[in-house]
C-alpha positions as CSV (number, residue, x, y, z in Angstrom):
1,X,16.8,-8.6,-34.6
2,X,13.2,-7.6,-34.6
3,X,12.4,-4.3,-32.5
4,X,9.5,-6.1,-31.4
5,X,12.4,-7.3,-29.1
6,X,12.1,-4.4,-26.8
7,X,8.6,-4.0,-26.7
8,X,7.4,-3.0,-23.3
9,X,10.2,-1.1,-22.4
10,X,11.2,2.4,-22.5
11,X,14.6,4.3,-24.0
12,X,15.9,7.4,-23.1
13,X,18.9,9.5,-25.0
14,X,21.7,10.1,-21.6
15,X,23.9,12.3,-23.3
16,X,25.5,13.1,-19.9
17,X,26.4,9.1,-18.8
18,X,29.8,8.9,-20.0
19,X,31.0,12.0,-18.8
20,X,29.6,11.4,-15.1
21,X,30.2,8.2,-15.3
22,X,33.9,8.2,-15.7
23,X,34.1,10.1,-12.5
24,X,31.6,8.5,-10.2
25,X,33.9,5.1,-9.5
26,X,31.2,2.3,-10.2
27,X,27.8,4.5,-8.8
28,X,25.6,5.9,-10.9
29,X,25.1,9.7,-11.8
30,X,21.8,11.7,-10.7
31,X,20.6,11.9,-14.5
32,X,20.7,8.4,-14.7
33,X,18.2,7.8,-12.1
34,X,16.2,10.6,-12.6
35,X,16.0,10.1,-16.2
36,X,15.3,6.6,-16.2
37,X,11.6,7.4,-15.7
38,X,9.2,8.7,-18.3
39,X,5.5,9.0,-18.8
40,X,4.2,5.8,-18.5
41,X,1.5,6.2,-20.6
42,X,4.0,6.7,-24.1
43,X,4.8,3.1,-22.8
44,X,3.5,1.8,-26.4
45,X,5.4,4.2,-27.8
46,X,8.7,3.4,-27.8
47,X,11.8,4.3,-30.3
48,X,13.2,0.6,-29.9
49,X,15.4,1.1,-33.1
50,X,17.8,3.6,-31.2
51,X,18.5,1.0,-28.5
52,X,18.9,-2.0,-30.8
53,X,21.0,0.4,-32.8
54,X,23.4,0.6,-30.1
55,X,23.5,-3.1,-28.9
56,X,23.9,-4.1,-31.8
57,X,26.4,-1.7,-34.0
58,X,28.3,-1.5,-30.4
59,X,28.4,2.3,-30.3
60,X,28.6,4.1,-26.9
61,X,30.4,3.9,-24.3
62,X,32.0,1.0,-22.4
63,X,31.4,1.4,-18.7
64,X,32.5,-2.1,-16.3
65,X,32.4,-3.9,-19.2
66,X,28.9,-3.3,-20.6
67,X,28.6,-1.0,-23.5
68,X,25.8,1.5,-22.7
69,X,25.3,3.2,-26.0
70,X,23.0,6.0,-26.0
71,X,19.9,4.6,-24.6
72,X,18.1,3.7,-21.5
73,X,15.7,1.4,-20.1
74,X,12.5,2.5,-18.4
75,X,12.1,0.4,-14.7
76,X,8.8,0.2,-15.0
77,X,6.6,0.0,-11.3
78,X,4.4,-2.8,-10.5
79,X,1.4,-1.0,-10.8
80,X,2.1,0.1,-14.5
81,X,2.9,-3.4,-15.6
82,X,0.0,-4.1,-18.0
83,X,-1.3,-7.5,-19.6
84,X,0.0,-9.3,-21.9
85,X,-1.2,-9.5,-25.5
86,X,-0.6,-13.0,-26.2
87,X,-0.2,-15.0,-22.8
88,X,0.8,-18.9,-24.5
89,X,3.2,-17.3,-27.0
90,X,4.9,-15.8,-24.4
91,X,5.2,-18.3,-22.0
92,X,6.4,-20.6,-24.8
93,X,9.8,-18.7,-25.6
94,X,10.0,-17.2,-22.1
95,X,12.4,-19.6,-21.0
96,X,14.7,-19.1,-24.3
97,X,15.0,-15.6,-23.8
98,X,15.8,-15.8,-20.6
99,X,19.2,-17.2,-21.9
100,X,19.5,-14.8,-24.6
101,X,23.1,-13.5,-24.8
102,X,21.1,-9.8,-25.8
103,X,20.5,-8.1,-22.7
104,X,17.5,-6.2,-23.9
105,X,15.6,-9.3,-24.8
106,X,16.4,-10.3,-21.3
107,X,15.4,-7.2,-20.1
108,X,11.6,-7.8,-21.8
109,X,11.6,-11.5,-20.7
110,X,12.1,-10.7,-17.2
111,X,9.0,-8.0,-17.9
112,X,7.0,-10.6,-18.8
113,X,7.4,-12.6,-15.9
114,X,6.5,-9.7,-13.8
115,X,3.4,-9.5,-16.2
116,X,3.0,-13.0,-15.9
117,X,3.0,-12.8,-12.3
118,X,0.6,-10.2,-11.7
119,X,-2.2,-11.2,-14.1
120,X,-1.4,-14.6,-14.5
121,X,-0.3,-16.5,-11.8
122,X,-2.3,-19.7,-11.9
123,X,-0.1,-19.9,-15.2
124,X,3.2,-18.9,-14.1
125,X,3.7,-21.0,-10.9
126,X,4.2,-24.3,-12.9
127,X,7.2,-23.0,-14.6
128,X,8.4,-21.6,-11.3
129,X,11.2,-24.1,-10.9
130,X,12.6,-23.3,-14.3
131,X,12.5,-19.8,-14.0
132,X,14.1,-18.9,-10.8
133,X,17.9,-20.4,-12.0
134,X,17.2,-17.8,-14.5
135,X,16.1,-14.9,-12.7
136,X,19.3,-15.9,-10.3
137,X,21.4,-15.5,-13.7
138,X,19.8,-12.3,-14.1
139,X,20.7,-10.9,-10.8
140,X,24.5,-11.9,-11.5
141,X,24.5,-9.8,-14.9
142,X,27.1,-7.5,-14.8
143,X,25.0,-5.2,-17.0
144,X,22.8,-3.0,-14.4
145,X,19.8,-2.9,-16.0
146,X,19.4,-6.4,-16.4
147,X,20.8,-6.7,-12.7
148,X,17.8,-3.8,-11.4
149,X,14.9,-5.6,-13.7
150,X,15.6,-9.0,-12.0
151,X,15.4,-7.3,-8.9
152,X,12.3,-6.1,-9.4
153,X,11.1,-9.4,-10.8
154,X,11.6,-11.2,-7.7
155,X,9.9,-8.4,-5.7
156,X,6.6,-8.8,-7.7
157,X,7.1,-12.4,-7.3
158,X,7.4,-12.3,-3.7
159,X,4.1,-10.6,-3.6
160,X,2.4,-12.6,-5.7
161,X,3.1,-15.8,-4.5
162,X,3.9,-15.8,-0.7
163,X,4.9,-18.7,1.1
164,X,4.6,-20.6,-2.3
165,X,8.0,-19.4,-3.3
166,X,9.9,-20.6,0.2
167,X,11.3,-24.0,-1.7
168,X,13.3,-21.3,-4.3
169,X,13.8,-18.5,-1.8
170,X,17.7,-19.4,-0.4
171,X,18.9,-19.1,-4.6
172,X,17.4,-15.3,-4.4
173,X,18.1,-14.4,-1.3
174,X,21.6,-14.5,-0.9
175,X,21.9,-12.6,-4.2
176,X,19.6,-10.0,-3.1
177,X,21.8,-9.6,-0.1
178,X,24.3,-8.8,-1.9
179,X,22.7,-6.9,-4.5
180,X,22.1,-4.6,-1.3
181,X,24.9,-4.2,0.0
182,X,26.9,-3.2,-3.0
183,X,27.7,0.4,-3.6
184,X,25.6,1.0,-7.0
185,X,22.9,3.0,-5.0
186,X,20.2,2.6,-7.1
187,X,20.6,-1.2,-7.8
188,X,20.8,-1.3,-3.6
189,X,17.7,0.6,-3.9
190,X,15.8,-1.7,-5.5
191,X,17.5,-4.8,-3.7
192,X,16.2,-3.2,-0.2
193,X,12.6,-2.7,-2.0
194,X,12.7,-6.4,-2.9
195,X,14.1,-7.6,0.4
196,X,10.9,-5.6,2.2
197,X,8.4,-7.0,-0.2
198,X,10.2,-10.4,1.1
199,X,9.6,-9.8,4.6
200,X,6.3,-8.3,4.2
201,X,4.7,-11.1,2.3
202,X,6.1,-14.4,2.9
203,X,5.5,-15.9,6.9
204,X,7.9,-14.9,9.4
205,X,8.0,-18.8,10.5
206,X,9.0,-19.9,7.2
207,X,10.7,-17.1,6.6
208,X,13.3,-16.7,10.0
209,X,14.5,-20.0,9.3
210,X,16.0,-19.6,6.6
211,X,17.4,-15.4,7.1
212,X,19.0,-16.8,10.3
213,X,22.3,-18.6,8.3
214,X,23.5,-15.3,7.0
215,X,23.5,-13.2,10.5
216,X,26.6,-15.0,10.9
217,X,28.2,-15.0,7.3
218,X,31.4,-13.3,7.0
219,X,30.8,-10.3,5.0
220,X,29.3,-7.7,7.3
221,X,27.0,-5.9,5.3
222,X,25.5,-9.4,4.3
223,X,25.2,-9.8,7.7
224,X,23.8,-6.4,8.6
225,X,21.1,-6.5,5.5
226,X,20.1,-9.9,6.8
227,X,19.5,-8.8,10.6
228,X,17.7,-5.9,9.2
229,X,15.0,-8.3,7.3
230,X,15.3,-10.7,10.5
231,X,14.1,-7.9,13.1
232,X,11.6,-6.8,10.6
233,X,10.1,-10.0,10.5
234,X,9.9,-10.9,14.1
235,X,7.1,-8.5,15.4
236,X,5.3,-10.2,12.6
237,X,5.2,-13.7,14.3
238,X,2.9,-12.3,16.8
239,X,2.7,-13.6,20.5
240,X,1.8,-17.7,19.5
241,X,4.6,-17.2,17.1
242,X,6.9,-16.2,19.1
243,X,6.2,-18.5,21.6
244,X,6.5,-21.1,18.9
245,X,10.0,-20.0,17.8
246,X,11.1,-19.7,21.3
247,X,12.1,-16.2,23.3
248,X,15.4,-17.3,24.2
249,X,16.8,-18.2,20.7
250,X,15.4,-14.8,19.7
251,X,17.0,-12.7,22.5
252,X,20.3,-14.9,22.0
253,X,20.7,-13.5,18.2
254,X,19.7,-9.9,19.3
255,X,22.6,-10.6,22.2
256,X,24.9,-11.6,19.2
257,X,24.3,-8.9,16.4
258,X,24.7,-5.5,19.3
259,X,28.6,-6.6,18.9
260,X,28.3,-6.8,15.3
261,X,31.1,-4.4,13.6
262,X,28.0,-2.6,11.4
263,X,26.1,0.0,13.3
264,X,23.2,-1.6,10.9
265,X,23.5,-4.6,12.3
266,X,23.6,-3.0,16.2
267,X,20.2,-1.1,15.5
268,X,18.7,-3.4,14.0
269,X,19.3,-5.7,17.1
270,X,18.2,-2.9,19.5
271,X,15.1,-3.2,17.8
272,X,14.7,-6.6,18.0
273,X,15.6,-6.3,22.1
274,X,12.6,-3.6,22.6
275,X,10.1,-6.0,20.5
276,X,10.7,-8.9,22.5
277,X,10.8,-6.9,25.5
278,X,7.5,-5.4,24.9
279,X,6.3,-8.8,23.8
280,X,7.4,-10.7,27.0
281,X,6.5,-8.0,29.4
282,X,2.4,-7.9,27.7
283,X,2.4,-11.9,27.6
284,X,5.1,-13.4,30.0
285,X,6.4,-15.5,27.1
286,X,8.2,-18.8,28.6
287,X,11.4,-20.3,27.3
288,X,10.8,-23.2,26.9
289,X,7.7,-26.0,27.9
290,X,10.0,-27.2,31.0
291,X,10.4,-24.1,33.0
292,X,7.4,-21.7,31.5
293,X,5.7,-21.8,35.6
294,X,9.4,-20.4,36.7
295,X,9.7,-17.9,33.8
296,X,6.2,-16.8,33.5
297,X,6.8,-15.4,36.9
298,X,10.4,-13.9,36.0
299,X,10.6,-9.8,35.4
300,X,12.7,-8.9,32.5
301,X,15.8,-8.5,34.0
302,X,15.9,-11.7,35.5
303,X,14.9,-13.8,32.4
304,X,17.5,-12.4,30.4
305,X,20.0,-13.4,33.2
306,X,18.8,-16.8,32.8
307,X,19.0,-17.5,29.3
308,X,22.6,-14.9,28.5
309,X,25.7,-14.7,29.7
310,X,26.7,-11.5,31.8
311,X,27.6,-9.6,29.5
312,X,25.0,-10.3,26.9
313,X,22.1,-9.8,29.4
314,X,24.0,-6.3,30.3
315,X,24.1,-5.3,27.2
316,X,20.8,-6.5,26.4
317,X,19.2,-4.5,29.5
318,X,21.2,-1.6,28.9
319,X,19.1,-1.4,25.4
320,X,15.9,-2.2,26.7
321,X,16.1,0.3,30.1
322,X,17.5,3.1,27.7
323,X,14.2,2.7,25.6
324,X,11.8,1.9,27.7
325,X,13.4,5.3,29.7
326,X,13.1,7.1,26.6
327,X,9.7,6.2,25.8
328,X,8.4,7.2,29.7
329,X,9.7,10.9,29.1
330,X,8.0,11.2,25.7
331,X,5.0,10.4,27.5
């Protein structure tokens, strides 16, 4: 294998990662995250022969299945991503090594998307439909470094593209929702970076739609990593848009998730409660075309008697009063 392979990434010697690594129980040891970054600009430089060494001989240690060896790839930020050299013959073998059964030839491959994606885009969105079954392979890799570089792939992509990427979103989604909710911290890391750059760049209408299936999924921490990006995403829909989705199926899921088992879930519903409070209280939102004379008129209190049961409007009260209480003696 050519060491071209690895070209535009980095290696580090971790003489420390078998020993920590045998006693950390699946999460990663300090020196490997703070050794995975280097000076960007030895970038070009790179002593690809160490890590191809490794893969390839097999030497180093076996850790979940993947044999680490003695190197390291570099994760390289978005903003030190830098063009390609040869832009056609890339794209023509990008989706071949993709599907490469060497993980650092994947690694560079899911680089070159990201490179692709930033400087490149009018050329990239075509294949778009071919790469994301990819990308979602990527994200299923067993071997964290492949796993961490999709991630990041589908952040840049996210950013990039916007709302063009909401027919392939559901494919990445759920795997970043579980990437985040694992117990690798620095994979949840960058799953949590993604899942912001999600919620931050693609619409909030388009968007809700389709986080609203996994608030009621039955792993919890799918559940509370979803209502996290949900309540994030709301404030973002503005007053027509929350008109537009409708008040009351909005304060219905914040009723829901405050009895979720996950504190995440809880908070992140209490925020949700204060924004549509605040939002309904500056715009009297209506519920819905039929009644919005009735409900413009309606305080707080009494629309959320109207559209939850007793107990959900208490406890949805409860949470607004407390912080609209808290906010007064701040003042």
């Amino acid at each position: 294998m050519s060491t071209n392979a690895v070209r535009g990434l980095n290696v580090l010697p971790i003489s420390e990662l078998e020993k920590n690594e045998n006693s950390s129980k699946g999460n990663f040891p300090n020196s490997f995250l703070e050794n995975s970054i280097v000076n960007p600009d030895n970038y070009q430089n790179v002593n690809s022969a160490s890590m191809l060494s490794a893969a390839q001989n097999g030497s180093g240690a076996e850790i979940n299945g993947d044999v680490v060896g003695n190197a390291e790839v570099e994760y390289i930020e978005t903003e030190k991503l830098t063009d390609l050299l040869s832009v056609d013959a890339t794209l023509n073998t990008l989706l071949a090594r993709l599907d490469s059964k060497d993980w650092v030839s994947v690694c560079e491959a899911l680089n070159n998307v990201r490179q692709l994606s930033v400087y490149h885009k009018e050329k990239l969105i075509d294949f778009l439909g071919d790469l994301i079954p990819k990308i979602v392979k990527s994200l299923k890799n067993p071997r964290s470094a492949v796993c961490k570089t999709a991630i990041m792939t589908c952040g840049d992509i996210f950013k990039v593209y916007n709302d063009l990427i909401i027919d392939f979103l559901d494919p990445l989604l759920v795997q970043l929702l579980l990437k985040s909710s694992q117990d690798k911290r620095f994979v949840c890391e960058a799953s949590e970076t993604a899942l912001i750059a999600m919620t931050t760049w693609i619409s909030p209408s388009l968007l809700l739609p389709r986080l609203q299936p996994y608030l009621k999924n039955k792993n919890p921490r799918i559940r509370a990593k979803a209502s996290m990006c949900f309540s994030r995403s709301v404030p973002r829909l503005g007053v027509e848009g929350i008109k537009a989705y409708g008040i009351n199926k909005l304060i219905e899921i914040a009723a829901s998730q405050l009895i979720d088992k996950l504190p995440a879930s809880r908070e992140a519903a209490r925020a949700l409660a204060v924004e549509l409070q605040a939002f309904y209280e500056t715009s009297k939102l209506s519920s819905s075309e039929d009644s919005s004379q009735e409900l413009d008129c309606l305080s707080w209190e009494a629309f959320c008697q109207a559209e939850l049961s007793a107990l959900s409007a208490q406890a949805i009260l409860r949470v607004t009063s407390i912080a609209k209480e808290g906010s007064v003696a701040g003042c």
